[in-house]
MARLO-984821 format. One line per 5 residues: their letters; for each residue x, y, z of N, C-alpha, C. Coordinates in steps of 0.05 Angstrom, whole numbers. Atoms other than C-alpha are relative to their C-alpha. Layout:
<lumgus>
a> X,Y,Z,X,Y,Z,X,Y,Z  ...
</lumgus>
This chain:
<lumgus>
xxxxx> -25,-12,9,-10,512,-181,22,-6,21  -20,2,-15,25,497,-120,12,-20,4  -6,20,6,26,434,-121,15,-15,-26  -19,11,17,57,434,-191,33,15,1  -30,-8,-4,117,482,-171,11,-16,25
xxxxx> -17,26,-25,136,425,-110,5,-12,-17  -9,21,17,129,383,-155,13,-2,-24  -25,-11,27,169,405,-215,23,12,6  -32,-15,8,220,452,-190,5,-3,34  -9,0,-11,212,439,-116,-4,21,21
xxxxx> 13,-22,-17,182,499,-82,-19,14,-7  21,-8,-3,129,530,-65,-8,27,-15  -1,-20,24,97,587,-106,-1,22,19  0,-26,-16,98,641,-48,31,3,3  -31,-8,4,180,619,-40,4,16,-28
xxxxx> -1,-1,28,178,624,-122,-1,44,4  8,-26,-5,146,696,-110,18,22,10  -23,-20,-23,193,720,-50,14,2,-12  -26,16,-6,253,691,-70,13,13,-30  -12,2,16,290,724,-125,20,-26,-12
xxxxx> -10,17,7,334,675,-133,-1,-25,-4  8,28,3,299,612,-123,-10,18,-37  12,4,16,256,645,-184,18,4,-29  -20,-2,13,321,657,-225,6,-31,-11  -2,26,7,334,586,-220,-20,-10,-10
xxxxx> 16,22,20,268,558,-238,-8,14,-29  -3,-4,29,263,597,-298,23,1,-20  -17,8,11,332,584,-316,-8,-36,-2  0,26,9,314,504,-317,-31,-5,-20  11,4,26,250,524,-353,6,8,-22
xxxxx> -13,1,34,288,555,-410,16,-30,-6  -16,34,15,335,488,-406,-13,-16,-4  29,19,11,270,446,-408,-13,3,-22  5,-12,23,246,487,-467,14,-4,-23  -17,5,25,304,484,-509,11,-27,-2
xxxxx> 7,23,10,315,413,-498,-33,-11,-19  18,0,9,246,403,-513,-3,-2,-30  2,-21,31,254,440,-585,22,-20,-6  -19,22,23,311,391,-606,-12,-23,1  9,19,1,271,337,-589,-13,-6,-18
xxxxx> 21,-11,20,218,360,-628,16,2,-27  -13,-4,26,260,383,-686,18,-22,-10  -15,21,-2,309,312,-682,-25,-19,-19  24,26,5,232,278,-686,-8,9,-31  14,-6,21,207,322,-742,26,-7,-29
xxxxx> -8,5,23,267,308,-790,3,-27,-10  -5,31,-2,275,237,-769,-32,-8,-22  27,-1,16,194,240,-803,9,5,-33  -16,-8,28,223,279,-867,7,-20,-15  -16,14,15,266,229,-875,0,-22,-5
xxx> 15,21,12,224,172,-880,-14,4,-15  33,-5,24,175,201,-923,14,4,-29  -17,1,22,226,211,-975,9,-28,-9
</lumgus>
């Protein structure tokens, strides 16, 4: 686990822990990772739709 919060957002999961504000930010870029995500997904699934028609 620690090795994937360096490596994704950049700090360590005991900063993550302390740190109000680091942990503000990384769950503010995992909601923006998320909701990109979901248009990607939803862009892919109509782009599908709309060949099958």
């Amino acid at each position: 686990m620690e090795k994937a919060m360096h490596g994704s957002h950049g700090v360590g999961y005991e900063v993550y822990r302390h740190n109000h504000a680091v942990r503000m930010n990384v769950e503010r870029q995992r909601q923006e990772e998320y909701v990109e995500s979901s248009r990607i997904v939803a862009d892919y699934s109509r782009k599908l739709m709309n060949q099958s028609m």
